[in-house]
Wavefront OBJ file of the C-alpha trace (Angstrom):
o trace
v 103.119 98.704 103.084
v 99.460 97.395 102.960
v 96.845 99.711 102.249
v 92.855 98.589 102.916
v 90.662 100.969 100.827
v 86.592 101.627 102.024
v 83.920 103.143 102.414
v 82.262 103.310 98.717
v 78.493 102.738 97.920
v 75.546 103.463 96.156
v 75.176 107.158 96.295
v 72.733 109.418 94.337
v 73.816 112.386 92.202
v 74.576 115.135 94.037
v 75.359 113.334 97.461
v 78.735 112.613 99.006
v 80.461 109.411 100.222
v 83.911 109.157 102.246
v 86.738 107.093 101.578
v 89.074 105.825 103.551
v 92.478 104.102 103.389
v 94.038 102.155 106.279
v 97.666 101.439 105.752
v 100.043 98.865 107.544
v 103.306 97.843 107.525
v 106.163 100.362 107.156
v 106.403 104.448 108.227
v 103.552 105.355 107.014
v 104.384 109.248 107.138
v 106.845 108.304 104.549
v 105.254 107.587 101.849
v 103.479 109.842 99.313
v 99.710 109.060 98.846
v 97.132 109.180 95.986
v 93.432 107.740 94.934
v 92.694 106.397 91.498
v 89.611 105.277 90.416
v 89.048 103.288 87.170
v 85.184 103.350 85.507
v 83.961 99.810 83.690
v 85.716 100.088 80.404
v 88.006 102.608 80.754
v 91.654 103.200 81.976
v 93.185 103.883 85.510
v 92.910 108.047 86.155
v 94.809 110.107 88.614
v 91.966 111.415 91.023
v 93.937 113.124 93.809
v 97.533 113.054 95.442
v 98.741 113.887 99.466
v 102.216 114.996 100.391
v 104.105 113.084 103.254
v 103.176 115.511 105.721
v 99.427 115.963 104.357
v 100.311 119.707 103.609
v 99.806 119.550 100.095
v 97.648 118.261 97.729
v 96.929 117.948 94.504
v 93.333 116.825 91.991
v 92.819 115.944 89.057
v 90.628 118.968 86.908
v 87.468 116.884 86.856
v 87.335 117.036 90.873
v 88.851 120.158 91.878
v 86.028 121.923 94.058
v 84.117 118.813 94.791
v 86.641 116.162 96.599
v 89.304 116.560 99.311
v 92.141 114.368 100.045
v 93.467 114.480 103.814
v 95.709 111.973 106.294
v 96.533 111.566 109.044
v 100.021 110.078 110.176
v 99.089 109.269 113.791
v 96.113 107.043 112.503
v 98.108 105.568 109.371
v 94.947 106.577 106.940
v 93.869 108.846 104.411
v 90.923 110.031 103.093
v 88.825 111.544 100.372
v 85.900 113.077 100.843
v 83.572 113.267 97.812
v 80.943 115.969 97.509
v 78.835 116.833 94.839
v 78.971 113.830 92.918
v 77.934 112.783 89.448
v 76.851 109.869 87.825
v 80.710 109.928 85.933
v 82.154 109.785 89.247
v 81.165 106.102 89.297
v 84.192 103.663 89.728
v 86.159 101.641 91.158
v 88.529 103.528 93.647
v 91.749 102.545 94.545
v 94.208 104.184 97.364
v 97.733 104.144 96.238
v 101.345 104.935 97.882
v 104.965 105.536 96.984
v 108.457 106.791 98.563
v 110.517 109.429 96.916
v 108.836 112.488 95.798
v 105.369 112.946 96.387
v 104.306 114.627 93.716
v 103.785 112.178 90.725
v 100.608 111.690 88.830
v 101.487 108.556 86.864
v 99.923 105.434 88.855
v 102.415 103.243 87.028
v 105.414 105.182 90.009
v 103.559 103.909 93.061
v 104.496 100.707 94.650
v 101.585 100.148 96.595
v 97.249 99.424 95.602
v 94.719 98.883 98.145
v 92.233 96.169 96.736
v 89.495 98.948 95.361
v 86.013 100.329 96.605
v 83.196 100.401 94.082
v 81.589 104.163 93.925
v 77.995 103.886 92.099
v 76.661 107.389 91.768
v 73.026 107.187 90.483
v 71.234 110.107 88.506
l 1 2 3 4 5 6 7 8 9 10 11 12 13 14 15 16 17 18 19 20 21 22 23 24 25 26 27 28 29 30 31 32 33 34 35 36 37 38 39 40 41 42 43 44 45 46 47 48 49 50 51 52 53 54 55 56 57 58 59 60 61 62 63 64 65 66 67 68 69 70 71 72 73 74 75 76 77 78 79 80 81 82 83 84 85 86 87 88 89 90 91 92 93 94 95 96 97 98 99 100 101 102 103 104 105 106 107 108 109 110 111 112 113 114 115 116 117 118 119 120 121 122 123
């Protein structure tokens, strides 16, 4: 599957930007799907996870309350909407996918990376 990743920008603190992730190529509604971001200098997190059917999901601590991850299997995307954010928040995000189970955190299980959208969050 191919995944397309966009919508970051230059945001300031406190604002909100929405990311999207087009995906191509095989069922899309089976595959489990997650964002990542990675900051300049540091290493690949786990930002948020989707189940196949976009029933559950799942955030990392540092976002809980502020972003929401949602798809939608008739339009082969997902999203993540980002409220509230903070300078920290700034990096490059990346949409991921993977069969099998759904629920895995480690970004080293997924098969698939979109090419990344830079997320600058001023203060």
């Amino acid at each position: 599957v191919q995944l397309q990743a966009s919508g970051g920008g230059l945001v300031q603190a406190g604002g909100s930007l929405r990311l999207s992730c087009a995906a191509s190529g095989r069922t899309f509604s089976n595959y489990g799907m997650a964002w990542f971001r990675q900051a300049p200098g540091k290493e690949r997190e786990f930002v948020a996870l989707i189940s196949w059917s976009g029933d559950n999901t799942y955030y990392a601590d540092f976002v809980k309350g502020r972003f929401t991850m949602s798809r939608d299997n008739s339009k082969n995307t997902v999203a993540l909407q980002m409220n509230s954010l903070k300078p920290e928040d700034t990096a490059v995000y990346y949409c991921a996918a993977k069969g099998g189970s759904w629920f895995v955190t480690d970004g080293a299980q997924y098969h698939y990376w979109g090419q990344g959208t830079l997320v600058t969050v001023s203060s």
